[in-house]
C-alpha positions as CSV (number, residue, x, y, z in Angstrom):
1,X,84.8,115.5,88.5
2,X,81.4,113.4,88.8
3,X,81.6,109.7,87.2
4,X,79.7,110.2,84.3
5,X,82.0,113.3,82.9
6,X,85.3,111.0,83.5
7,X,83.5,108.0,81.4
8,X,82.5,110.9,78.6
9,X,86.4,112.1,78.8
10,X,87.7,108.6,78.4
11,X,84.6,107.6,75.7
12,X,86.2,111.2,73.7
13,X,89.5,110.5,74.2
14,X,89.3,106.7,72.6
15,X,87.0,107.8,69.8
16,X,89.3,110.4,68.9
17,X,92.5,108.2,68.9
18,X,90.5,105.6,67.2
19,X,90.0,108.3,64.2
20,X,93.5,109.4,64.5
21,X,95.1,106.3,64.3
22,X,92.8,105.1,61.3
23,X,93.5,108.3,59.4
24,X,97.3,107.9,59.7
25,X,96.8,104.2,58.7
26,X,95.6,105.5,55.4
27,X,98.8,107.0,54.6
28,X,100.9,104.4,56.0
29,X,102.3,106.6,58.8
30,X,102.5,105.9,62.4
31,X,100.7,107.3,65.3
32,X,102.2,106.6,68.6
33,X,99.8,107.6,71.7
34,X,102.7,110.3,72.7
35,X,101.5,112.0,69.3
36,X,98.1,111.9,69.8
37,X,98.8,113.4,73.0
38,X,100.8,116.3,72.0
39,X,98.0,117.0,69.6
40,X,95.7,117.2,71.9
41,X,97.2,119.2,74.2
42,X,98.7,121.7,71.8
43,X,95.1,122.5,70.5
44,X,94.2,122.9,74.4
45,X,96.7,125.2,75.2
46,X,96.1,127.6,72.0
47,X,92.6,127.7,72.7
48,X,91.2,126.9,75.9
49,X,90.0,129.3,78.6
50,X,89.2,126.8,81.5
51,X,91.1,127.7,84.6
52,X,94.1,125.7,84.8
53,X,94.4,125.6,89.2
54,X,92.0,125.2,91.5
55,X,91.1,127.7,94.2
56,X,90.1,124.7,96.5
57,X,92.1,123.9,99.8
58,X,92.7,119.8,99.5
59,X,95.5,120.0,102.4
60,X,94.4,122.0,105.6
61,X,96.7,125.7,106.0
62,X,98.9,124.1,103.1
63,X,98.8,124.7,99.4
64,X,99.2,122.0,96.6
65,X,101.6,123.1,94.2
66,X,103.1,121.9,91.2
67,X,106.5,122.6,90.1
68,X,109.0,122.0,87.3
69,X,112.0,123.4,85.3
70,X,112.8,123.2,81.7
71,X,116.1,124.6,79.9
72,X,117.2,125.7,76.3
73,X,114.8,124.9,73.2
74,X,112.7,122.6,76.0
75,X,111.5,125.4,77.1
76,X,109.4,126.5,74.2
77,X,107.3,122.9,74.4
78,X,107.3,122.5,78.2
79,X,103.7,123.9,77.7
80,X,102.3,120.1,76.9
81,X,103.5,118.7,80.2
82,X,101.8,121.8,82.0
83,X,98.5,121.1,80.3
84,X,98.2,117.6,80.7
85,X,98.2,118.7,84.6
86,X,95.4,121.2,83.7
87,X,93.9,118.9,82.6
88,X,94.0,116.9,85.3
89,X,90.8,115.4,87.8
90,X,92.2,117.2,90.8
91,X,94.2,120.7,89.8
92,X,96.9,121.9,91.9
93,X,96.7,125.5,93.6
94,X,99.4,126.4,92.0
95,X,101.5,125.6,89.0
96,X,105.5,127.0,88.8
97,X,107.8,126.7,85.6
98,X,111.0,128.1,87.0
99,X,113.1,129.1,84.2
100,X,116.8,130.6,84.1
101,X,117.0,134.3,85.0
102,X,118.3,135.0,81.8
103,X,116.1,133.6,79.2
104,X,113.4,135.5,77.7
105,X,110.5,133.3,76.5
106,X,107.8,134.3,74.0
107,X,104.9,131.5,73.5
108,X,101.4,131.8,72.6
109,X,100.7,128.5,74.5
110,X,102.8,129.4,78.0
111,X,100.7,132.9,77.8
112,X,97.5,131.8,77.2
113,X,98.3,129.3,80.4
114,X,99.5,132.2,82.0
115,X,96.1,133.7,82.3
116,X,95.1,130.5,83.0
117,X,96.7,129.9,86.1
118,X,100.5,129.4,85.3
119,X,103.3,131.3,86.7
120,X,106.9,131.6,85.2
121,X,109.2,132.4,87.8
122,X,113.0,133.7,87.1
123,X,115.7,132.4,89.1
124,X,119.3,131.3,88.8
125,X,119.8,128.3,87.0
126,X,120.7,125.2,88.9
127,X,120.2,122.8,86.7
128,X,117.4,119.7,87.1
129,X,117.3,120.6,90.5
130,X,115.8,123.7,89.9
131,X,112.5,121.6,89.9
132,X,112.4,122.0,93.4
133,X,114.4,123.6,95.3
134,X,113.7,127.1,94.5
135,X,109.9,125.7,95.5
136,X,111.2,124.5,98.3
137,X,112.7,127.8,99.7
138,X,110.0,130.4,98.4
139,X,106.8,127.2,100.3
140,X,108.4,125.5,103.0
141,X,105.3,124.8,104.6
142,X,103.7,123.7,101.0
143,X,103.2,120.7,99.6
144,X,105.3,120.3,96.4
145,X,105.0,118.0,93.3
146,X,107.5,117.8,91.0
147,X,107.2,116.9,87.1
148,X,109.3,117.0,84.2
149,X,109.2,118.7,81.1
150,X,108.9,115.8,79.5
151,X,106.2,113.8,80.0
152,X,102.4,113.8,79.5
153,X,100.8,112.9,83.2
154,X,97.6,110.9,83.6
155,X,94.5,112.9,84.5
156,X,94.5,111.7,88.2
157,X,98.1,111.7,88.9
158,X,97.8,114.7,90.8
159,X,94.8,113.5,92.8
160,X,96.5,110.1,93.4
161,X,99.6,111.4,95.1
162,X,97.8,113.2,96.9
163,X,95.3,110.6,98.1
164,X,98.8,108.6,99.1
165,X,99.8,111.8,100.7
166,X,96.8,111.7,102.9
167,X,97.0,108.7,104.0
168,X,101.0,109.0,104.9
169,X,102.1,112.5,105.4
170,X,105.2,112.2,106.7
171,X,107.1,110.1,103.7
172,X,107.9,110.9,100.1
173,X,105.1,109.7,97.7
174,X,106.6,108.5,94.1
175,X,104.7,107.0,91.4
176,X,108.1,105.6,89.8
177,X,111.0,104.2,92.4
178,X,114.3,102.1,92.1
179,X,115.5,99.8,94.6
180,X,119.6,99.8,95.4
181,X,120.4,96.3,94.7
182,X,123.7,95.0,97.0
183,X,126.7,92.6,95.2
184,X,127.8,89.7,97.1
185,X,130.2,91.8,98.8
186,X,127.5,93.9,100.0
187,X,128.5,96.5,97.8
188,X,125.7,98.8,95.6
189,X,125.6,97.5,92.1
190,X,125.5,99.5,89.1
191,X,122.2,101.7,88.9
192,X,121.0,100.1,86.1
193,X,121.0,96.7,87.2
194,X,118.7,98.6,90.5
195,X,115.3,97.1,90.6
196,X,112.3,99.5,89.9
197,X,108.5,99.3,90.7
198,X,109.0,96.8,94.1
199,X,106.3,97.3,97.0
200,X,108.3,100.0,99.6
201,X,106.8,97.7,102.5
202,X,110.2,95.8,102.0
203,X,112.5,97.7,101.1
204,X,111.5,101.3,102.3
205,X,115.4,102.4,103.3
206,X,116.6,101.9,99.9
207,X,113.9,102.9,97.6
208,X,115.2,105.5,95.2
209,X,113.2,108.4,93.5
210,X,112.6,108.5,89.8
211,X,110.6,111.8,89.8
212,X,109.4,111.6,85.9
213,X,106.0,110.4,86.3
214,X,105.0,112.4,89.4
215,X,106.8,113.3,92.6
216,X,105.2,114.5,96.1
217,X,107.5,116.0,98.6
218,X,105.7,116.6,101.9
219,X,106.7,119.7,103.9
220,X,110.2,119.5,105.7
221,X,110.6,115.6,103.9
222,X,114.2,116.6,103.1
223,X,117.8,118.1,104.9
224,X,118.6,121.6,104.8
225,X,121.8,120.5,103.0
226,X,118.9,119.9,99.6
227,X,120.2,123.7,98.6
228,X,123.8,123.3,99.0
229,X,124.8,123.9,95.4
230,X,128.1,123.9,96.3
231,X,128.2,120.5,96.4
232,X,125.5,119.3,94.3
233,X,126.7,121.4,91.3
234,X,130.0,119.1,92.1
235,X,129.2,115.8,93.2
236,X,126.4,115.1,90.7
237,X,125.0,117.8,88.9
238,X,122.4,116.0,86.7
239,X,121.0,113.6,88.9
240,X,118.6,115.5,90.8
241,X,117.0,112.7,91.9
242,X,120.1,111.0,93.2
243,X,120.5,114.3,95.2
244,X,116.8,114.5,96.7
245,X,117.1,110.8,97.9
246,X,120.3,111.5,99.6
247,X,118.6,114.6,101.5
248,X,115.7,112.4,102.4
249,X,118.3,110.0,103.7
250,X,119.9,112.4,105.8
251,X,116.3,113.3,107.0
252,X,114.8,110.1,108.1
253,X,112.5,110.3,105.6
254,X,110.5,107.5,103.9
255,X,110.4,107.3,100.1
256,X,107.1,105.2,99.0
257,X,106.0,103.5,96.1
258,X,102.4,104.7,94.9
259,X,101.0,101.9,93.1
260,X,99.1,102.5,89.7
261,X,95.8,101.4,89.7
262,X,96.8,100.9,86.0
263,X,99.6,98.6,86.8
264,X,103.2,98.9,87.2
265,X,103.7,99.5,83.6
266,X,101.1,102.3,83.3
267,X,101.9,104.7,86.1
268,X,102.2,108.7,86.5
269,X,102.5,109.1,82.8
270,X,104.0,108.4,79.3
271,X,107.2,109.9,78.0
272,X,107.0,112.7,75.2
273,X,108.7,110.8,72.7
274,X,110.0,113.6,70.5
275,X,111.3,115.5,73.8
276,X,113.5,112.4,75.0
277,X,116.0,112.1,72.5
278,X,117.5,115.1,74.4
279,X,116.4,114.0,77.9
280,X,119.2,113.4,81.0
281,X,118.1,109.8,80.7
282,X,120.4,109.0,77.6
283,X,123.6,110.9,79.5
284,X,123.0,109.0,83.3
285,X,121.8,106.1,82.0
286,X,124.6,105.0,79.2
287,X,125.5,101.7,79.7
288,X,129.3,102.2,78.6
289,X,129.7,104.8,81.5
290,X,126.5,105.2,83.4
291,X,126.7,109.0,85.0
292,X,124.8,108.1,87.7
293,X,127.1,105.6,89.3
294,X,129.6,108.0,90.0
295,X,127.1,110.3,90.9
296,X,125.6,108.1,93.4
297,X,128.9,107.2,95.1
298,X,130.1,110.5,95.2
299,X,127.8,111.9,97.6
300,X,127.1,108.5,99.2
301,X,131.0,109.0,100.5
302,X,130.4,112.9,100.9
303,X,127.8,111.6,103.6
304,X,128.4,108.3,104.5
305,X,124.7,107.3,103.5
306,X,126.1,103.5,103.6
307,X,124.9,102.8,107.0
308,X,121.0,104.2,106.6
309,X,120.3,101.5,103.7
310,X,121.0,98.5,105.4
């Protein structure tokens, strides 16, 4: 996409807010950008015919793929997360919404992407992780971004990973990152006292994925243990990310920070707003018994991790 046509996207897409916003003022209501988001994207969806992928080979012999999962109702709104990656400056080779084997989905808006570009793929439910590993097995050699169902990326999300990517091939590119904070004892402290969005040059060994805003897994990045579900359906079955970190552990691999250009408040994305309230966040996250805690010690002492993060 040349200069000029991002300026005239960015020119539309601030003219338009500034008339949605002033509309809704009128009537005393409030319009959040997640809103005016899912308004635009909704009417995309319906109605446009543009080719959602991209034919064009960024990676030498590897395709750029897309993938992400999405589970009961979800499922019937995941379609806003997928466009907002059609949408995107750089469009992947190919987008994947795995979906449980038994589910049957009718949606005007995941069709119309269909002949777009989009594939739906049926496989056995393994919860969050299903993101990626079922990618993982089917495009070992691929490159693999994950996103969530929940969220509305940037336009150059995709084409900024992968710009990271290039420049560091061998280490897992994350626009969104925790760092595993240490007690006095030397012991890890409770996740959410982990600091998030620090510079990976210093603490590369115990940077942590948050994959929400945009997640790029480089081929062979993690342990063959990743599809275990044996043990990940035990030791902490919704905190996919918890689990992928572990398996880059085991592999020597790197997790990085990418920077926004926007700032660390501003990075892969916003959150759908409406889609949260039932989002894993509010389950792993609870501060009266944060999930992810036990999560994270449970297959830190399945595979004594202790020793690779310093």
């Amino acid at each position: 996409m040349s200069f000029w046509s991002r300026l005239q996207s960015f020119f539309h897409f601030y003219r338009n807010l500034h008339s949605i916003m002033d509309d809704s003022m009128k009537t005393n209501e409030v319009m959040t950008l997640s809103d005016y988001w899912e308004f635009q994207y909704t009417h995309l969806a319906q109605h446009s015919s543009e080719k959602g992928i991209s034919s064009v080979p960024y990676v030498k012999g590897k395709q750029v793929i897309v993938s992400l999962t999405s589970h009961g109702n979800r499922i019937l709104d995941s379609f806003l997360a997928i466009e907002s990656i059609m949408q995107g400056t750089m469009k992947p080779n190919r987008i994947i919404l795995w979906l449980p084997e038994d589910k049957e989905i009718h949606s005007c808006f995941l069709e119309n992407q269909q002949r777009r570009g989009l594939e739906i793929r049926y496989v056995k439910d393994m919860g969050p992780h299903t993101k990626l590993i079922p990618a993982l097995k089917e495009f070992p050699e691929d490159i693999v971004i994950t996103i969530d169902d929940d969220m509305f990326y940037r336009p150059d999300m995709v084409e900024h990973l992968l710009q990271a990517y290039k420049k560091d091939s061998s280490s897992i590119q994350a626009y969104r990152v925790a760092v595993i904070t240490k007690d006095n004892q030397e012991k890890i402290e409770s996740y959410l006292k982990w600091k998030q969005y620090v510079h990976p040059e210093k603490t590369t060994n115990r940077n942590v994925i948050i994959g929400c805003e945009g997640c790029l897994y480089p081929p062979h990045s993690l342990s063959e243990e990743v599809s275990n579900e044996d043990v990940f359906r035990v030791l902490c079955p919704f905190a996919d990310d918890i689990w992928f970190t572990a398996m880059a552990l085991m592999n020597g691999t790197s997790i990085c920070h990418v920077e926004s250009r926007f700032g660390n408040g501003c990075a892969g994305g916003i959150m759908n707003l409406r889609m949260q309230r039932s989002g894993l966040v509010h389950l792993n996250e609870n501060p009266r018994e944060c999930r992810n805690d036990f999560q994270i010690r449970a297959v830190f002492d399945k595979y004594n991790l202790y020793p690779l993060i310093g």
